[in-house]
C-alpha positions in Angstrom: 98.6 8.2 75.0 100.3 6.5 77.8 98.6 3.2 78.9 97.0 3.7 81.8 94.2 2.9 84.3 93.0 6.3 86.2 91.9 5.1 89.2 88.0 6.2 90.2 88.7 9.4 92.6 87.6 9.4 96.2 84.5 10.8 97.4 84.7 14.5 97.6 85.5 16.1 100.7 83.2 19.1 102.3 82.2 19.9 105.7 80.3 22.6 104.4 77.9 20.2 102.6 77.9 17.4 104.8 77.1 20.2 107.4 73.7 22.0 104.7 72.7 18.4 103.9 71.9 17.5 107.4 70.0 20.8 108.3 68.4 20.3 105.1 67.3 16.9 105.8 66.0 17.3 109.4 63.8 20.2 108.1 62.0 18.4 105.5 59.2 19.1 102.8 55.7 19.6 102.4 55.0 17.3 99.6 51.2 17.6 99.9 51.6 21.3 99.0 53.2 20.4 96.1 50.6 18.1 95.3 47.8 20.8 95.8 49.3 23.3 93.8 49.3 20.2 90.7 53.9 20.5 90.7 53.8 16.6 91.9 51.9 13.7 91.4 49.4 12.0 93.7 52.0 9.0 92.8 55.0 11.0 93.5 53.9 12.4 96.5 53.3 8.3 97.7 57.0 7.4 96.9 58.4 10.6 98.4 56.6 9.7 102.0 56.7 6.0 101.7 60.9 6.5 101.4 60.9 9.6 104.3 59.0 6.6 106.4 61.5 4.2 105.8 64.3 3.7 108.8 67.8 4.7 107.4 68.1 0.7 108.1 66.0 -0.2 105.4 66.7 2.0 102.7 69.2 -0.4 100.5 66.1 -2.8 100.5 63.6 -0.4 99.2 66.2 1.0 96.8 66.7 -3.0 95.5 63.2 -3.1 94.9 62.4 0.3 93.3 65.6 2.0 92.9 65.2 2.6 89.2 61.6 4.5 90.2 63.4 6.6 92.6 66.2 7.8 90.3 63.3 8.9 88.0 61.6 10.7 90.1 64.1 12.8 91.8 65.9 13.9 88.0 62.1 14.9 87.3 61.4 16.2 90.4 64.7 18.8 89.6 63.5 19.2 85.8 60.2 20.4 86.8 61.2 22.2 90.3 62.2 25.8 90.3 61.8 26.8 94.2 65.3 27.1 95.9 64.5 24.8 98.6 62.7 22.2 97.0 65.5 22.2 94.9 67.9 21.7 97.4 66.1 19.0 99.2 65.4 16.8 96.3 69.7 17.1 95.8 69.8 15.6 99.0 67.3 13.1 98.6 70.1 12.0 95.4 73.2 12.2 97.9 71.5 10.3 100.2 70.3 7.3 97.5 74.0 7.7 95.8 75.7 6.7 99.4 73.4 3.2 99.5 74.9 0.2 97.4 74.3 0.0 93.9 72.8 3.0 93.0 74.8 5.0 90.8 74.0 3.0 87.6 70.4 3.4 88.6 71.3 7.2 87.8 73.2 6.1 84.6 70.9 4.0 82.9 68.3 6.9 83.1 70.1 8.2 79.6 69.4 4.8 78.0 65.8 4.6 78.7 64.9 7.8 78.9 62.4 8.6 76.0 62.0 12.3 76.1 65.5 13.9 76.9 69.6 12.2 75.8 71.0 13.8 78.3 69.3 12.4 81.6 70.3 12.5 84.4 72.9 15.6 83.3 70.3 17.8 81.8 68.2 18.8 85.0 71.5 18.7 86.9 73.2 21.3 84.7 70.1 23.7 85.2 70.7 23.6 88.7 74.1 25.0 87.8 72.6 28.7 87.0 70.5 28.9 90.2 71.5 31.8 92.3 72.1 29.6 95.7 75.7 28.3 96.6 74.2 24.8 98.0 72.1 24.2 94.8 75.4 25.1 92.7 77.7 23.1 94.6 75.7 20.0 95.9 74.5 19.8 92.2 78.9 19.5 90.8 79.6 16.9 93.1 76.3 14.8 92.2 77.4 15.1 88.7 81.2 14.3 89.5 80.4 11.3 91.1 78.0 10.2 88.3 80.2 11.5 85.3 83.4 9.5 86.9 81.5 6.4 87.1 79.3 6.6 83.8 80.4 4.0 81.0 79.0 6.8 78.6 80.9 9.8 78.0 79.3 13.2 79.1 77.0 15.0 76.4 78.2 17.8 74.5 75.7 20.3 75.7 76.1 19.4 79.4 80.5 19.9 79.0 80.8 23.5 78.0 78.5 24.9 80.8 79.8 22.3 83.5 83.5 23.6 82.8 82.1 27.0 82.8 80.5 26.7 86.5 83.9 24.6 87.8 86.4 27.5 85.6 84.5 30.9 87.4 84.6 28.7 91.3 88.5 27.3 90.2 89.2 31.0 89.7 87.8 32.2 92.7 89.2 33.8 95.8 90.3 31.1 98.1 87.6 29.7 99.8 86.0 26.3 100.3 83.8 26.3 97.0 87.1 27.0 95.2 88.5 23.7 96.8 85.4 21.8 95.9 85.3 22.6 92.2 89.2 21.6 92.1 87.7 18.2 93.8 85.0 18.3 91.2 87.8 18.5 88.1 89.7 16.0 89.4 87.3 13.4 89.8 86.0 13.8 86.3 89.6 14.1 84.5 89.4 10.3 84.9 87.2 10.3 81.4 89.3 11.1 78.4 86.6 13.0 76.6 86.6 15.6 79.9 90.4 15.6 79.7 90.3 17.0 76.1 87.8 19.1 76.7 89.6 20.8 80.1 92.9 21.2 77.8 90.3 23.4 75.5 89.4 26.0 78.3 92.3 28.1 78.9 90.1 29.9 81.9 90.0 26.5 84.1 93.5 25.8 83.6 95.1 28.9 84.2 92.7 28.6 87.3 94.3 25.7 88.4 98.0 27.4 87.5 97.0 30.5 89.7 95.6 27.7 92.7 98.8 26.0 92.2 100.9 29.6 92.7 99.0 30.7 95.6 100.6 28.9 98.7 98.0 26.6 98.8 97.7 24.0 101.6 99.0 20.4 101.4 95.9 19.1 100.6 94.7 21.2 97.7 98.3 21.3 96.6 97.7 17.6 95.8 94.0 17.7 94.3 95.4 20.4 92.0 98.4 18.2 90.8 96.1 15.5 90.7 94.5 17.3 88.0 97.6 17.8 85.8 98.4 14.3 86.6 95.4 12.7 84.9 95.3 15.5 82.2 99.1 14.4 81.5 98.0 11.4 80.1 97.1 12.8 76.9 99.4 13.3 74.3 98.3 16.9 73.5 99.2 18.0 76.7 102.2 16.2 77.1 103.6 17.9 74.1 102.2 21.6 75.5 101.6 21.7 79.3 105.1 22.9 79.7 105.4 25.6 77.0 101.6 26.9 77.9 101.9 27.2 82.1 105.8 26.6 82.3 104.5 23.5 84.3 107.6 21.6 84.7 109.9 24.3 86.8 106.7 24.8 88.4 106.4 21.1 89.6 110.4 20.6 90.1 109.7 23.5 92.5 106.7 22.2 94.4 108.3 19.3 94.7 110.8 20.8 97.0 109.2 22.4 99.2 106.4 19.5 99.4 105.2 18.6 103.0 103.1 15.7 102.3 104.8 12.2 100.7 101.5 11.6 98.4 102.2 15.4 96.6 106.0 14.4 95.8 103.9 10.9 94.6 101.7 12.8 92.4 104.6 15.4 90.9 106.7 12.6 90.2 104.0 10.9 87.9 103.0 13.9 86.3 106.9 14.4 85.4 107.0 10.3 84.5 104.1 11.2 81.8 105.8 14.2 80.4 109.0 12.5 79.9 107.9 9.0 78.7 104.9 10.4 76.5 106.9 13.4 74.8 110.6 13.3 75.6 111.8 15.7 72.8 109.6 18.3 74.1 110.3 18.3 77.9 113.5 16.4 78.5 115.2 20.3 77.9 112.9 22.0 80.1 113.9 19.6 82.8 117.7 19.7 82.5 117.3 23.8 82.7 115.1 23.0 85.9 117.6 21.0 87.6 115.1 18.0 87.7 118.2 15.7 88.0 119.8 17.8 90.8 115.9 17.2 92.6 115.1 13.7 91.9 118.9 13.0 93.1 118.5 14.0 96.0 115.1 12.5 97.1 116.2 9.2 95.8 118.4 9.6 99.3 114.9 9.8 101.4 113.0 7.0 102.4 109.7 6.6 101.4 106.7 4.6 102.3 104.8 4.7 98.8 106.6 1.7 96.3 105.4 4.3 93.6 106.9 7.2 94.2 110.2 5.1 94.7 109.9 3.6 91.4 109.4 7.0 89.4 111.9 8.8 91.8 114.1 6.5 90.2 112.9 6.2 86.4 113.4 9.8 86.1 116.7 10.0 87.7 117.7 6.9 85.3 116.1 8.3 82.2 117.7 12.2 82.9 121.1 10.6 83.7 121.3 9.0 80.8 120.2 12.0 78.4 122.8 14.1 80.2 125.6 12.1 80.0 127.9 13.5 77.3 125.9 16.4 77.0 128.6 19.5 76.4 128.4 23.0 78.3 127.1 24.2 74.5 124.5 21.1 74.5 123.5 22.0 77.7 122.9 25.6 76.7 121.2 25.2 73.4 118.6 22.7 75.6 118.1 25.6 78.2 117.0 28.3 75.2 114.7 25.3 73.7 113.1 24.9 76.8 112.2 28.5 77.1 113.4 28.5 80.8 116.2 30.7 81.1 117.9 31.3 84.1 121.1 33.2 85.9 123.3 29.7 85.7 126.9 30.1 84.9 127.4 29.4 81.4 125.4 32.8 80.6 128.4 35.0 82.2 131.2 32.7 81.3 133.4 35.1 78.7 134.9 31.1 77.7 131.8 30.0 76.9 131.2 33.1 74.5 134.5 33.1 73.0 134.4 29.8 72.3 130.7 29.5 71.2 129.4 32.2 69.5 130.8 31.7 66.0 128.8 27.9 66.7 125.4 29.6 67.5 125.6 32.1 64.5 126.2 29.0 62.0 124.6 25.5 63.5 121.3 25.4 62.2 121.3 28.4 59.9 121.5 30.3 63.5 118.6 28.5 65.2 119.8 28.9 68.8 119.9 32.4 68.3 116.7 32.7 66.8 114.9 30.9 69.5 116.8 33.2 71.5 115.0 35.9 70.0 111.6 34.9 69.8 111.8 33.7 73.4 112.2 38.1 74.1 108.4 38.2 72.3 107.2 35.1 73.3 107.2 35.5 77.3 106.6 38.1 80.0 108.6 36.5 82.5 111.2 39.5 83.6 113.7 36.8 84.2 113.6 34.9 80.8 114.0 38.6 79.3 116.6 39.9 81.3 118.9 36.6 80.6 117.2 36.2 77.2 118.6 40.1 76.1 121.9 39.7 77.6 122.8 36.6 75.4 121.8 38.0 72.5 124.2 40.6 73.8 127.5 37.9 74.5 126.3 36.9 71.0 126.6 40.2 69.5 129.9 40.9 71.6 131.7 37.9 70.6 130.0 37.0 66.7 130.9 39.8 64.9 129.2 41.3 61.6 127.6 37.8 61.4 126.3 38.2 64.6 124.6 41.5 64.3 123.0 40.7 60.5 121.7 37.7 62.4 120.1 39.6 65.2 118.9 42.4 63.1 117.5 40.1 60.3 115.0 38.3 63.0 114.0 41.4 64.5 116.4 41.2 68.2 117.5 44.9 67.3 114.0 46.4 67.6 112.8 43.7 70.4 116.3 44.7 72.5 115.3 48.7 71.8 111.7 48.0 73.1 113.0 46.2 76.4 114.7 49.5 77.5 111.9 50.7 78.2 110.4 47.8 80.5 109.6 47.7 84.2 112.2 45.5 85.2 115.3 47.5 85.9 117.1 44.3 85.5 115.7 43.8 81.5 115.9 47.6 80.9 120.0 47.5 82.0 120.7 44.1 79.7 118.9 45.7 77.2 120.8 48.8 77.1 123.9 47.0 77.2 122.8 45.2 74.4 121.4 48.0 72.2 124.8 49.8 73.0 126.9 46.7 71.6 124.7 47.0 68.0 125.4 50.7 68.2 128.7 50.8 67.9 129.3 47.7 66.1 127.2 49.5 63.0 129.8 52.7 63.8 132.4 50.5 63.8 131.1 49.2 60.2 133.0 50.6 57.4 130.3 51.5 55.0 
């Protein structure tokens, strides 16, 4: 893994909240009811109304003094609570202790002297997670983002799985501000490596995030979203698939173009730093078939505020420069069908190219080009990859002779080109015709 320090995220933005936690505040509870129907102590009832007497003033010096009671008694206060409001006024109660000085390991050091349950103060928080109320659901993720990005200990087992769950169904979500929350949510706790392995696990979140990412999305959840690749990049697992699972980097190269905000291009450009640095034999193709050189280029013209972004503007320029130089029109192509990112670029049309090439593709390798080729027509959906994929195998066909089509045949591009006619994309069904209609009457033209 790349060395690196993730910075702690900012506190999480929401109006909406903000908004709930002050109604719910200036409302209040009747503790005393509590008390009378034996759900609090006498003793719990006394801290609750000694802290609502305190001035907001003197809070931090009551906290000082008892803070370690007060985090207690609110995580019990959740794991014995079940009424909705209650509920939601004891999360407050926690917002409002977690935004006075010094507090948070108050929360954290509940799991190391806690003597009937590991997993304080996670435990009663994740139980909040199933209630059926959309305060409760959300105040409760980003108590437990703040804590989990902060804690020295790693998140338990049995708290992750139903966490990424609750973040995963919101991330996938129509647009809304609890969908921009949970994104918040994952980014803040990506900064702990066992969350970051864990996230890479649950396909569901991610392809959340992909979707977000696809959707138009405004500048500012355009850059929490990236955020979370970012931090996730640092990993060496996801180095190595991020691209091949979500097509990531043309996805990025593109955002990056169209970027309105100087801290997204930041963010895109240190995502792409990781995947190049961390696994360069992997990515460095899918970037020369996005034109990442033809981007970064041209943004090392801008001027930018942000030393960063400068500095890895210029890195990858540097680093793709280099790889490129000497690169052939056949190098270049063989990187493009590696990279899985096929697109309408010259050398697919050029006749030269073909002549030239195709005895090379049917022999380097034992034919590996061409077999990449091939599985790239059952590996993907994309109409695009299919309809350039199809035609080459085509050129090759066209141009290879009886080598070519034993090739094709042998790794199963005769039937994969025969299924393609019959696609939804006029443009795959045509290059697939074509090609079915070169291995037709080359095995007529076959003396048998």
């Amino acid at each position: 893994m790349a060395t690196a320090t993730l910075a702690i995220p900012p506190p999480i933005f929401s109006p909406f909240l903000d908004d709930q936690c002050g109604k719910i505040n200036a409302k209040g509870v009747s503790w005393e009811g509590y008390q009378r129907a034996k759900l609090v102590s006498a003793e719990e009832v006394t801290l609750l109304k000694s802290l609502e007497r305190q001035p907001r003033s003197q809070k931090s010096a009551l906290f000082a003094q008892q803070g370690s009671t007060y985090a207690k008694l609110y995580i019990e206060l959740l794991r014995k609570l079940q009424k909705v409001d209650t509920v939601q006024a004891v999360l407050v109660g926690i917002s409002n202790m977690l935004g006075e000085p010094d507090t948070l390991p108050l929360f954290h050091n509940l799991r190391s002297s806690s003597d009937s349950k590991s997993d304080d103060p996670y435990g009663p928080l994740i139980k909040c997670l199933s209630m059926q109320d959309e305060f409760v659901l959300l105040e409760s993720l980003r108590i437990m983002a703040l804590l989990i990005s902060t804690d020295p200990q790693p998140l338990p087992t049995e708290s992750t799985t139903p966490l990424l769950n609750s973040l995963a169904k919101l991330t996938n979500s129509n647009p809304s501000p609890a969908r921009d929350l949970a994104i918040q949510c994952l980014g803040a706790i990506l900064s702990t490596r066992k969350i970051r392995h864990a996230v890479w696990e649950h396909d569901s979140l991610l392809s959340g995030l992909v979707k977000a990412l696809k959707s138009n999305p405004t500048p500012q959840l355009q850059y929490w979203i990236i955020v979370c690749f970012w931090e996730l990049s640092y990993e060496d697992e996801v180095a190595k698939g991020a691209d091949k699972r979500f097509n990531l980097i043309p996805l990025l190269t593109e955002q990056a173009k169209h970027a309105a905000k100087e801290k997204v291009t930041r963010v895109i450009m240190a995502t792409l730093k990781n995947l190049l640095l961390i696994a360069p034999e992997v990515n460095v193709p899918s970037m020369i078939a996005a034109k990442l050189l033809t981007l970064v280029t041209s943004l090392s013209t801008r001027k930018w505020s942000d030393d960063d972004v400068i500095e890895d503007i210029g890195l990858l320029k540097s680093e793709l420069k280099d790889r490129l130089e000497g690169l052939t029109t056949y190098d270049e192509y063989v990187s493009e069908v590696s990279s899985g990112h096929l697109t309408w670029s010259a050398v697919h049309e050029s006749e030269d190219f073909w002549k030239e090439n195709a005895e090379r593709l049917g022999t380097e390798g034992g034919g590996k080009t061409i077999k990449q080729l091939i599985s790239l027509l059952s590996g993907t959906r994309e109409p695009l990859v299919l309809s350039v994929g199809v035609h080459d195998v085509g050129k090759f066909l066209q141009y290879g002779g009886d080598r070519a089509r034993k090739l094709v045949t042998d790794n199963g591009g005769k039937v994969k080109a025969m299924e393609l006619m019959a696609h939804d994309s006029p443009d795959v069904k045509y290059q697939a015709l074509i090609t079915v209609q070169r291995l037709m009457s080359q095995a007529w033209s076959t003396p048998s």
